[in-house]
PDB file of N, CA, C, O and CB in Angstrom:
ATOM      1  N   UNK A   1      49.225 -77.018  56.075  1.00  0.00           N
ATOM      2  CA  UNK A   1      49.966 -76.879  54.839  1.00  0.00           C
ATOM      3  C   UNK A   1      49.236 -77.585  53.690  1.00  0.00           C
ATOM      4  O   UNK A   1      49.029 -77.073  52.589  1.00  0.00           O
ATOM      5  CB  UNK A   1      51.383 -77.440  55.004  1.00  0.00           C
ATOM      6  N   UNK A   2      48.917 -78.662  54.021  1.00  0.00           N
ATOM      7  CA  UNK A   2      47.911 -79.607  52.963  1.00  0.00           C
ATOM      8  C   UNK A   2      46.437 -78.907  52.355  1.00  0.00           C
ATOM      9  O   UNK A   2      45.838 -79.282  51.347  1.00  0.00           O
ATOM     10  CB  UNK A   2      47.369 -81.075  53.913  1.00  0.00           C
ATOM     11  N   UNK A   3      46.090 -77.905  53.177  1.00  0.00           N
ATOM     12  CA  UNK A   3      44.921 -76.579  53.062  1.00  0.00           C
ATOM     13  C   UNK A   3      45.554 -75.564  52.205  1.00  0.00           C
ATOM     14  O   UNK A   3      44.774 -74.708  51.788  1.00  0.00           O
ATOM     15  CB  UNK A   3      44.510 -75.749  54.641  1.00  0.00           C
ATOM     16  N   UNK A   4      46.530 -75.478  51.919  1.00  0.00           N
ATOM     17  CA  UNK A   4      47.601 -74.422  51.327  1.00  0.00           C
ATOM     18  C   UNK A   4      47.548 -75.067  50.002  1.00  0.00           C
ATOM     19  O   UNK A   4      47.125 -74.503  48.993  1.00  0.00           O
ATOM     20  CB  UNK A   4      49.277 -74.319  52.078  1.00  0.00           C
ATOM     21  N   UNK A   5      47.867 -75.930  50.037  1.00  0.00           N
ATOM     22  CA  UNK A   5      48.422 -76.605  48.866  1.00  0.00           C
ATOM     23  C   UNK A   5      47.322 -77.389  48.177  1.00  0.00           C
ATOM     24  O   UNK A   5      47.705 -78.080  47.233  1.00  0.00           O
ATOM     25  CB  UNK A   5      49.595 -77.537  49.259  1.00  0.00           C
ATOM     26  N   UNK A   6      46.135 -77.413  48.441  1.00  0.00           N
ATOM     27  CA  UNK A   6      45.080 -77.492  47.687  1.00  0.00           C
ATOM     28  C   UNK A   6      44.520 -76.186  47.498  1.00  0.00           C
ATOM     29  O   UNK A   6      43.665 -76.340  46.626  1.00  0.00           O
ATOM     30  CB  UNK A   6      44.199 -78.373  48.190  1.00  0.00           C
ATOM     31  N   UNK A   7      44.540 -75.196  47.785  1.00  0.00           N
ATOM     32  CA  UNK A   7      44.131 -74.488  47.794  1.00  0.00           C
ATOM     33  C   UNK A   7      44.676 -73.373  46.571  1.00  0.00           C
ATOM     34  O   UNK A   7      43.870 -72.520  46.198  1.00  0.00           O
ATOM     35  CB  UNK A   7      44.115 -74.400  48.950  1.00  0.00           C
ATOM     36  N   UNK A   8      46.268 -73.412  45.871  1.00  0.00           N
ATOM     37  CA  UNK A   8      46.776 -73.304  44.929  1.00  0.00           C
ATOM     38  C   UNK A   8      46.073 -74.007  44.038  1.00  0.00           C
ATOM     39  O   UNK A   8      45.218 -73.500  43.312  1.00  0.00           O
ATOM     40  CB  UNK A   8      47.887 -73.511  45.040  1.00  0.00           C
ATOM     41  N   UNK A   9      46.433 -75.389  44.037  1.00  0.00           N
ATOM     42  CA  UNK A   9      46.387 -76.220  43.428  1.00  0.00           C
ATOM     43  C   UNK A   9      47.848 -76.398  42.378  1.00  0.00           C
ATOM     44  O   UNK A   9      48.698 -75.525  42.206  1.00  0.00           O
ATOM     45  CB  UNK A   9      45.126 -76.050  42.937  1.00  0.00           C
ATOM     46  N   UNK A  10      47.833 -78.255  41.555  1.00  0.00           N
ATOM     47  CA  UNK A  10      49.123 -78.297  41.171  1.00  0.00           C
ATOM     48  C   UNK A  10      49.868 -77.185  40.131  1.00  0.00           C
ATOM     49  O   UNK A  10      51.067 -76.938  40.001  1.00  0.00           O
ATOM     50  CB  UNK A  10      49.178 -79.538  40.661  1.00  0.00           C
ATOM     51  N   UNK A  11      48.607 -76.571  39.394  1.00  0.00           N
ATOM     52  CA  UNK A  11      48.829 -75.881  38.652  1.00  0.00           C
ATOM     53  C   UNK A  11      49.594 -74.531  38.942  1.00  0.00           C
ATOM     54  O   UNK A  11      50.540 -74.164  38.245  1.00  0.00           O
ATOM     55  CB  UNK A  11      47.841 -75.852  38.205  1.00  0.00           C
ATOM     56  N   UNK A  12      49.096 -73.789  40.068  1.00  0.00           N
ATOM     57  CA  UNK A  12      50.115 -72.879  41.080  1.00  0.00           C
ATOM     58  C   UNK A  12      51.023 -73.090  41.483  1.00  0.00           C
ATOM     59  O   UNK A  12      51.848 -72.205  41.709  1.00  0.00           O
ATOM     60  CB  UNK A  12      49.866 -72.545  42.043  1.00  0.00           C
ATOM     61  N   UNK A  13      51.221 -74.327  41.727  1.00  0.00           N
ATOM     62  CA  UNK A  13      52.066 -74.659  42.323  1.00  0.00           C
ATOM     63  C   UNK A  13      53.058 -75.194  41.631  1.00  0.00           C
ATOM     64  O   UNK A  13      54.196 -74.898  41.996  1.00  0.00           O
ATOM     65  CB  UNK A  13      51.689 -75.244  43.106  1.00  0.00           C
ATOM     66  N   UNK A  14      52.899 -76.049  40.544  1.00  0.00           N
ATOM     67  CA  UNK A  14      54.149 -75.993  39.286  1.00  0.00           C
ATOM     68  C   UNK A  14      54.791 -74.554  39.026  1.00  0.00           C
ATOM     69  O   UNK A  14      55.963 -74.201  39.153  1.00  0.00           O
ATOM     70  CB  UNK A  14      53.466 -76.458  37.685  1.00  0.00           C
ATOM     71  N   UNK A  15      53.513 -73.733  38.568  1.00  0.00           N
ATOM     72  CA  UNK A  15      54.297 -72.352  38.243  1.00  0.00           C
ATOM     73  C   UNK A  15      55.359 -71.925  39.146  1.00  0.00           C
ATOM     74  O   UNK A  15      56.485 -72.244  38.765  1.00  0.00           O
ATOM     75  CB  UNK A  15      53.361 -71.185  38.231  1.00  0.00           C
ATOM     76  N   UNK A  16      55.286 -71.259  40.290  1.00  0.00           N
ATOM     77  CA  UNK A  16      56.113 -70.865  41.121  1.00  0.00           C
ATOM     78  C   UNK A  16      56.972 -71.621  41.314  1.00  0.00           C
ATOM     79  O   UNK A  16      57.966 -70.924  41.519  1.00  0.00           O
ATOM     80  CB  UNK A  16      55.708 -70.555  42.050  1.00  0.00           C
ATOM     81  N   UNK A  17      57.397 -73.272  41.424  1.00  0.00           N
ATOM     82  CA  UNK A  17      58.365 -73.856  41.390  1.00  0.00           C
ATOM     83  C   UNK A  17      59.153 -73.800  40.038  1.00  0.00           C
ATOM     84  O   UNK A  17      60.384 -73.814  40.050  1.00  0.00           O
ATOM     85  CB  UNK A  17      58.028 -74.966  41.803  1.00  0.00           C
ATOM     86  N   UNK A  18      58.395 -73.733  38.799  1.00  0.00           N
ATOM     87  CA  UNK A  18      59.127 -73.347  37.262  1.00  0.00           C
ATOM     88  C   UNK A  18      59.511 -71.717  37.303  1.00  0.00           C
ATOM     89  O   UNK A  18      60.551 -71.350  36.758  1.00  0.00           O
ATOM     90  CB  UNK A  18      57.866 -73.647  35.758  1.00  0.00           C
ATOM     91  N   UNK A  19      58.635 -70.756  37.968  1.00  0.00           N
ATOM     92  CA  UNK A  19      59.177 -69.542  38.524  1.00  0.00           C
ATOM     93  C   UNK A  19      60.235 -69.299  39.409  1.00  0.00           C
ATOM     94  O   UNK A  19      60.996 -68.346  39.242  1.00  0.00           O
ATOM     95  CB  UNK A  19      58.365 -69.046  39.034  1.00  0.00           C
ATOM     96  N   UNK A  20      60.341 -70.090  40.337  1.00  0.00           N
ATOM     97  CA  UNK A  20      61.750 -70.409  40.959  1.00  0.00           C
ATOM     98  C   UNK A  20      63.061 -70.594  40.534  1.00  0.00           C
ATOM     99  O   UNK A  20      64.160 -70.042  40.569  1.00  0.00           O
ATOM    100  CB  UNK A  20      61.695 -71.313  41.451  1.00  0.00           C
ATOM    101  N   UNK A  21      62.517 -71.567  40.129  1.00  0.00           N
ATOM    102  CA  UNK A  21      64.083 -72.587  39.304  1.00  0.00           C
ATOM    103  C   UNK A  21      64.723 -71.135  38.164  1.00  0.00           C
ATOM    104  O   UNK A  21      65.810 -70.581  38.326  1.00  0.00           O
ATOM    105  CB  UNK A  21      63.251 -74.685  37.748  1.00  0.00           C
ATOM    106  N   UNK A  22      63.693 -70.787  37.050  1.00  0.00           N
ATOM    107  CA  UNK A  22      64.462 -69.557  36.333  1.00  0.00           C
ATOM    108  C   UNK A  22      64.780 -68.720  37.331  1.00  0.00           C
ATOM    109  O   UNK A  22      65.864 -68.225  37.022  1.00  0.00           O
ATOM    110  CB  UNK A  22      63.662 -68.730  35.241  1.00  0.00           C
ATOM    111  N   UNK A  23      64.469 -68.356  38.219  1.00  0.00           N
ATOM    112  CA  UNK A  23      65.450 -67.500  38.838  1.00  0.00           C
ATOM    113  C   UNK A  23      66.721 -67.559  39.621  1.00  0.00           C
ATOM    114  O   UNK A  23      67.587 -66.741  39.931  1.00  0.00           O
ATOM    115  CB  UNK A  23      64.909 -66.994  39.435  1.00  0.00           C
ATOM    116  N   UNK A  24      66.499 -68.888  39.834  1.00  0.00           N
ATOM    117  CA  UNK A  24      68.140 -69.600  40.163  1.00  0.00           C
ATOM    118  C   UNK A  24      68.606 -69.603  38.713  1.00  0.00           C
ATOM    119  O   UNK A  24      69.706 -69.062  38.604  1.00  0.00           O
ATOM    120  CB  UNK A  24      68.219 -71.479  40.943  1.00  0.00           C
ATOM    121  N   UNK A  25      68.280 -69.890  37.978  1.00  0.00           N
ATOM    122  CA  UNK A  25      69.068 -70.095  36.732  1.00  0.00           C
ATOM    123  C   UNK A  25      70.104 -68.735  36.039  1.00  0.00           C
ATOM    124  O   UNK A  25      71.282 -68.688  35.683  1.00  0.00           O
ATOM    125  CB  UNK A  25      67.884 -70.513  35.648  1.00  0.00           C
ATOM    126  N   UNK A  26      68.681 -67.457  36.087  1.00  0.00           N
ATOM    127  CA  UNK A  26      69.140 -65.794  35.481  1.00  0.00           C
ATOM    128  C   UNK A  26      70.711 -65.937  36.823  1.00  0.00           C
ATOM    129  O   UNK A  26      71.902 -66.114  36.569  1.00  0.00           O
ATOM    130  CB  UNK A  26      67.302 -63.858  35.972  1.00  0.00           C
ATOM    131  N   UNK A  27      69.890 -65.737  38.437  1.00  0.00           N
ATOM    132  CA  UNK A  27      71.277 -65.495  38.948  1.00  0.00           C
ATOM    133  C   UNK A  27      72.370 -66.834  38.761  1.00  0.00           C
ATOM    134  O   UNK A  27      73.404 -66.411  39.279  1.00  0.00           O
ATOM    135  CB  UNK A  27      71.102 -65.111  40.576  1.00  0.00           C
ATOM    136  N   UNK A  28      72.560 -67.836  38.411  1.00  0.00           N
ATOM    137  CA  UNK A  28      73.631 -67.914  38.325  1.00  0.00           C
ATOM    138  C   UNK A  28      74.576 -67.769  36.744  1.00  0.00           C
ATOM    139  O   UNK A  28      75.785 -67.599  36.587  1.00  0.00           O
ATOM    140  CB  UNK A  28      73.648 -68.975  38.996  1.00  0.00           C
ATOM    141  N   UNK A  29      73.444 -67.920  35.701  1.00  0.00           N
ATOM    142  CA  UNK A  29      74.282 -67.367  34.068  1.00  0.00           C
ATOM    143  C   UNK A  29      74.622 -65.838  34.926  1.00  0.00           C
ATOM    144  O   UNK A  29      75.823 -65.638  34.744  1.00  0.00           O
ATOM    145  CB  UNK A  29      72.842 -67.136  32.039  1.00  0.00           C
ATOM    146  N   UNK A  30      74.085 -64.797  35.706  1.00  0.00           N
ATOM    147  CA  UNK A  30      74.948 -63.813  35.361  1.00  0.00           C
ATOM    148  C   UNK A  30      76.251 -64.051  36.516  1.00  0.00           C
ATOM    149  O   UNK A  30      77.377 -63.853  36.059  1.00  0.00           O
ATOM    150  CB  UNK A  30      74.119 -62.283  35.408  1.00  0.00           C
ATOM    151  N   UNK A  31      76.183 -64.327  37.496  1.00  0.00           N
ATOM    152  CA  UNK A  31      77.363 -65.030  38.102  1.00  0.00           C
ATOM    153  C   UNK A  31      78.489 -65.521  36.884  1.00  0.00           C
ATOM    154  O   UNK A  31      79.662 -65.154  36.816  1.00  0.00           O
ATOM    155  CB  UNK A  31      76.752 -66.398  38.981  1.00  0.00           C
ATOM    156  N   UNK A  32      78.007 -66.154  36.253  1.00  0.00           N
ATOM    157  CA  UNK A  32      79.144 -67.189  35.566  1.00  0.00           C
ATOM    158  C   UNK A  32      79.596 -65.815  34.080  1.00  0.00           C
ATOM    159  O   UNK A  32      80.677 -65.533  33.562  1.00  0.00           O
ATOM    160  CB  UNK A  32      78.098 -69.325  34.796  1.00  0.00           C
ATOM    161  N   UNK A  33      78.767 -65.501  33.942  1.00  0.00           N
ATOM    162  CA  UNK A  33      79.230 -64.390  32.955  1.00  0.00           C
ATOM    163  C   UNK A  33      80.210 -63.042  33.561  1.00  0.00           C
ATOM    164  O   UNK A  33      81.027 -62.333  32.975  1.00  0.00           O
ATOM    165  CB  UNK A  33      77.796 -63.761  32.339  1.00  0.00           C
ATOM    166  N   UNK A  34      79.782 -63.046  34.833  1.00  0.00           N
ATOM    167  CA  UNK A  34      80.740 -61.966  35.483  1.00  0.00           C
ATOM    168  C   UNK A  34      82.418 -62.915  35.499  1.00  0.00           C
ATOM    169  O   UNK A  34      83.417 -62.774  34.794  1.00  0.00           O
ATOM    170  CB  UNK A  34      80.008 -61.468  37.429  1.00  0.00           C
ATOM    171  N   UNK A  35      82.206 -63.561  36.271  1.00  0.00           N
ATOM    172  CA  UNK A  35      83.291 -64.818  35.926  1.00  0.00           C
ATOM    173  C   UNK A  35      84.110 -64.594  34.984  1.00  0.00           C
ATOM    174  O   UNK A  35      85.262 -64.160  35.008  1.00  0.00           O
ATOM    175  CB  UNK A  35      82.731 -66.083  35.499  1.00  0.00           C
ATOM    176  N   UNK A  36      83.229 -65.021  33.875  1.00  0.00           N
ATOM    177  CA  UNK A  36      84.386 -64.834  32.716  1.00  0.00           C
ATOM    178  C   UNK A  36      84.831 -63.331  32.257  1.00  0.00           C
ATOM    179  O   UNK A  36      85.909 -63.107  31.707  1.00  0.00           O
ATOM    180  CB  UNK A  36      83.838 -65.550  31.340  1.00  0.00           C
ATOM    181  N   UNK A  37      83.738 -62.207  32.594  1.00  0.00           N
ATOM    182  CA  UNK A  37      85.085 -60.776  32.439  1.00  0.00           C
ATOM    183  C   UNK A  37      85.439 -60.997  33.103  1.00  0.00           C
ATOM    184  O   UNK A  37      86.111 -61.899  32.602  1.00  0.00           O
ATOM    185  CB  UNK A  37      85.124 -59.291  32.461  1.00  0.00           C
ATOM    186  N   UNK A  38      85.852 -61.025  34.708  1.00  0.00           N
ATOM    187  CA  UNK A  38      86.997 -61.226  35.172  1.00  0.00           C
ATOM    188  C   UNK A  38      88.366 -61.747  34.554  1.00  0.00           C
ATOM    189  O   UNK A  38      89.492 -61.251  34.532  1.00  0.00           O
ATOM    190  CB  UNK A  38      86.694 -61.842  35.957  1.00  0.00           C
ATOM    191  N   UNK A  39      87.790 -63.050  34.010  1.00  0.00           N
ATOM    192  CA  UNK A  39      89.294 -63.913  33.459  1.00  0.00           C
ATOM    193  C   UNK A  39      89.476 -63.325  32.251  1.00  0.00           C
ATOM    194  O   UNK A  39      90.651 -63.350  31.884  1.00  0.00           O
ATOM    195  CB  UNK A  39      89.253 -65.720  33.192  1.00  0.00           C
ATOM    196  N   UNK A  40      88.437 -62.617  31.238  1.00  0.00           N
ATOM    197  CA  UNK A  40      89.360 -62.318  30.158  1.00  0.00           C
ATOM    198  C   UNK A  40      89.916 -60.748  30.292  1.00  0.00           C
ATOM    199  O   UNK A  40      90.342 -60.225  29.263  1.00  0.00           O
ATOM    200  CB  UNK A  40      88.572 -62.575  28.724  1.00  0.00           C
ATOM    201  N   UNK A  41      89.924 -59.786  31.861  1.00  0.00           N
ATOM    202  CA  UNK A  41      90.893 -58.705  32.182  1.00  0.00           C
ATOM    203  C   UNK A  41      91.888 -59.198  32.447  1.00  0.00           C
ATOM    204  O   UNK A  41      92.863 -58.513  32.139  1.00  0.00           O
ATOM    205  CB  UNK A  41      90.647 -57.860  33.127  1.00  0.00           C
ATOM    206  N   UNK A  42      92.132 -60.291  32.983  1.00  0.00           N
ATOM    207  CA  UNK A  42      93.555 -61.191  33.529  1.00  0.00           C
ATOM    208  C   UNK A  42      93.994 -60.291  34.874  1.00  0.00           C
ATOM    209  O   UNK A  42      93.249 -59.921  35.781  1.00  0.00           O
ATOM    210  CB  UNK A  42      95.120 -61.213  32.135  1.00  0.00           C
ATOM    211  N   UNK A  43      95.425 -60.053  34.725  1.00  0.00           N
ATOM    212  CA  UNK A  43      96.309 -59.377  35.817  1.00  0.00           C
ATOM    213  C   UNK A  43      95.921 -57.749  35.690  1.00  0.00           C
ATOM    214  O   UNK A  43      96.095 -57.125  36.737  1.00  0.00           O
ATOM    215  CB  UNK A  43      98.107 -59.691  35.516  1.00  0.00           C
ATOM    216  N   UNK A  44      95.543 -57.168  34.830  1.00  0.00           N
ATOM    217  CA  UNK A  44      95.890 -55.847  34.720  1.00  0.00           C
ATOM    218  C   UNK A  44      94.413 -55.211  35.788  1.00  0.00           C
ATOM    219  O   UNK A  44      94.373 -54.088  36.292  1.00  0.00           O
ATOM    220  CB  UNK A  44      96.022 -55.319  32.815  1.00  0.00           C
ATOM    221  N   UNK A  45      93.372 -56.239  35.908  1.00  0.00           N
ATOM    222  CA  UNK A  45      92.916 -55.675  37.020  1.00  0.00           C
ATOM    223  C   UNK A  45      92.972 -55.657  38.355  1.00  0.00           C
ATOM    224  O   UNK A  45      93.094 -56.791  38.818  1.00  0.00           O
ATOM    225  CB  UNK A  45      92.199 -55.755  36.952  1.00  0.00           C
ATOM    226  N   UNK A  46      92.923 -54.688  39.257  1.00  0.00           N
ATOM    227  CA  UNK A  46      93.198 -54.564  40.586  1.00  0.00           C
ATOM    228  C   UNK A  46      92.250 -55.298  41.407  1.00  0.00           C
ATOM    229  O   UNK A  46      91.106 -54.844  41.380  1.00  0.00           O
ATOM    230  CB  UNK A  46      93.238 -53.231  40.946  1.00  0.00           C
ATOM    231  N   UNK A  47      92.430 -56.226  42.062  1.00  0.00           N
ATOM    232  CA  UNK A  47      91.269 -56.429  43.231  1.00  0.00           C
ATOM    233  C   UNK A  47      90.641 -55.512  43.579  1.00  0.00           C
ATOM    234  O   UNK A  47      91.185 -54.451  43.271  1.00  0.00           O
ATOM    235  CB  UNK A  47      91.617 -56.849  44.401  1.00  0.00           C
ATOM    236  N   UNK A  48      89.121 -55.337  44.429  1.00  0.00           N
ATOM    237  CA  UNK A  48      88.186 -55.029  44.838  1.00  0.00           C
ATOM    238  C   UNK A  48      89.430 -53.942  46.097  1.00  0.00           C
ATOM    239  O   UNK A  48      89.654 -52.746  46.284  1.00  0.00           O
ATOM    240  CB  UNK A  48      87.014 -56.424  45.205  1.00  0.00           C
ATOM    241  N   UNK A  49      89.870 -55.107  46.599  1.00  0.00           N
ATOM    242  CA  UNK A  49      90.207 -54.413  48.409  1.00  0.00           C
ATOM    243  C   UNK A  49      91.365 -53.440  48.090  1.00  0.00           C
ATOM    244  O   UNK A  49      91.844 -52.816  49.037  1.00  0.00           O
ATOM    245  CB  UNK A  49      90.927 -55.829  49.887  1.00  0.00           C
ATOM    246  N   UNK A  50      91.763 -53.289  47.094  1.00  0.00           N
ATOM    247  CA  UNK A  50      93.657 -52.440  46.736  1.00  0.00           C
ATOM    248  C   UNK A  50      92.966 -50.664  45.972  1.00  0.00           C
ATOM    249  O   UNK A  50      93.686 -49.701  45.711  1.00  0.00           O
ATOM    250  CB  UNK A  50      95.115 -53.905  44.643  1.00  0.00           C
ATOM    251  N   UNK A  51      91.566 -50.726  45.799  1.00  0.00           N
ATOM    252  CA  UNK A  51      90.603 -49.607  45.112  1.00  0.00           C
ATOM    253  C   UNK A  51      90.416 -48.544  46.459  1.00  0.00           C
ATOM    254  O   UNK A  51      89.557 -48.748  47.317  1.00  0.00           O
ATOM    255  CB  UNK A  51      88.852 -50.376  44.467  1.00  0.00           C
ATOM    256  N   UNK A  52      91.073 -47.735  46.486  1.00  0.00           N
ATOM    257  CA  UNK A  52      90.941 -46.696  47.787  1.00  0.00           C
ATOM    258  C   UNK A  52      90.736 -45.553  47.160  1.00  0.00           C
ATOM    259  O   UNK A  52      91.531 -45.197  46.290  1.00  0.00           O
ATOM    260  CB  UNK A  52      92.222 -46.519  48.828  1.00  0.00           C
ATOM    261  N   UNK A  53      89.520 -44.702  47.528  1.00  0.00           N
ATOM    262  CA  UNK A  53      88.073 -43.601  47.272  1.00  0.00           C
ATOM    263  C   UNK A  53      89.138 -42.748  48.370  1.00  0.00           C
ATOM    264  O   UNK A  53      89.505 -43.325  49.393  1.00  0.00           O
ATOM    265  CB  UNK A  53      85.843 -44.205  47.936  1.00  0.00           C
ATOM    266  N   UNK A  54      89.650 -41.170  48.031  1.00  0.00           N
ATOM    267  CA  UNK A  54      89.434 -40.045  48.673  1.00  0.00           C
ATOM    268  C   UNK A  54      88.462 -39.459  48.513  1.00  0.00           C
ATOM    269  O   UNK A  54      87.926 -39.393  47.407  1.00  0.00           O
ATOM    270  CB  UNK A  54      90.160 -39.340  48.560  1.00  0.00           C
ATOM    271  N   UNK A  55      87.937 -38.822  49.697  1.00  0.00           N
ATOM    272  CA  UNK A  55      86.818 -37.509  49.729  1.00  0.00           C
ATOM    273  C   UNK A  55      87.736 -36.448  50.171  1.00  0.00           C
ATOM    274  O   UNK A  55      88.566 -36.500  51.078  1.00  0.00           O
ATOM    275  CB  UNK A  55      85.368 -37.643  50.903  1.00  0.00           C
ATOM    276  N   UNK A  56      87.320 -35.038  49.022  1.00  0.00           N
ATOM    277  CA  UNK A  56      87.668 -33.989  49.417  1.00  0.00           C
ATOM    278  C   UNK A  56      86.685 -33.057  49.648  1.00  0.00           C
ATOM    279  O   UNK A  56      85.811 -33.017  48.782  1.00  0.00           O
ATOM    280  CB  UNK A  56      88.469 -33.625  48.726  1.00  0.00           C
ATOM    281  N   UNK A  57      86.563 -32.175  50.718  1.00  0.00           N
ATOM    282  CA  UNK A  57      85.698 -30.883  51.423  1.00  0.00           C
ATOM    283  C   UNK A  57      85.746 -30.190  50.420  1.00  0.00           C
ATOM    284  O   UNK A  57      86.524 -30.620  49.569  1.00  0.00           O
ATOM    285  CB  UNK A  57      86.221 -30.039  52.751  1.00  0.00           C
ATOM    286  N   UNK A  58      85.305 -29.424  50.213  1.00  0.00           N
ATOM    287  CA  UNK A  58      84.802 -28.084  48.656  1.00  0.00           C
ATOM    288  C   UNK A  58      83.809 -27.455  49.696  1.00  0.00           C
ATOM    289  O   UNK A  58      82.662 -27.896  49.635  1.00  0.00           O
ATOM    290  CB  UNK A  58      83.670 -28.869  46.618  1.00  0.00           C
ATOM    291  N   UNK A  59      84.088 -26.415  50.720  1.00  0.00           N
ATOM    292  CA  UNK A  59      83.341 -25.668  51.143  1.00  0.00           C
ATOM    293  C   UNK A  59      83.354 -24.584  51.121  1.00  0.00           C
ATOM    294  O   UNK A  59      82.441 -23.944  51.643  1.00  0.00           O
ATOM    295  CB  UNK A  59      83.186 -25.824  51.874  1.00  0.00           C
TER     296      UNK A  59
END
């Protein structure tokens, strides 16, 4: 691993850890933004599990 990691060097190796971290960051702002539409539909939306899909044949 120590062959790995000289072999980047710190400079690679900052990046992808500063490349990392923003991408924890994008997914959780859009997490937290879904969040809040949720709370500002309130009650009038239906849960996920109460949403029931018919298929009809057309043959």
């Amino acid at each position: 691993m120590i062959k790995w990691l000289k072999r980047i060097g710190v400079v690679g190796f900052l990046f992808f850890l500063v490349k990392g971290l923003v991408w924890l960051y994008v997914i959780f702002f859009i997490r937290s933004c879904s969040q809040q539409q949720k709370e500002k539909a309130g009650n009038s939306s239906r849960p996920s599990s109460s949403i029931s899909i018919s298929y009809t044949y057309r043959g």
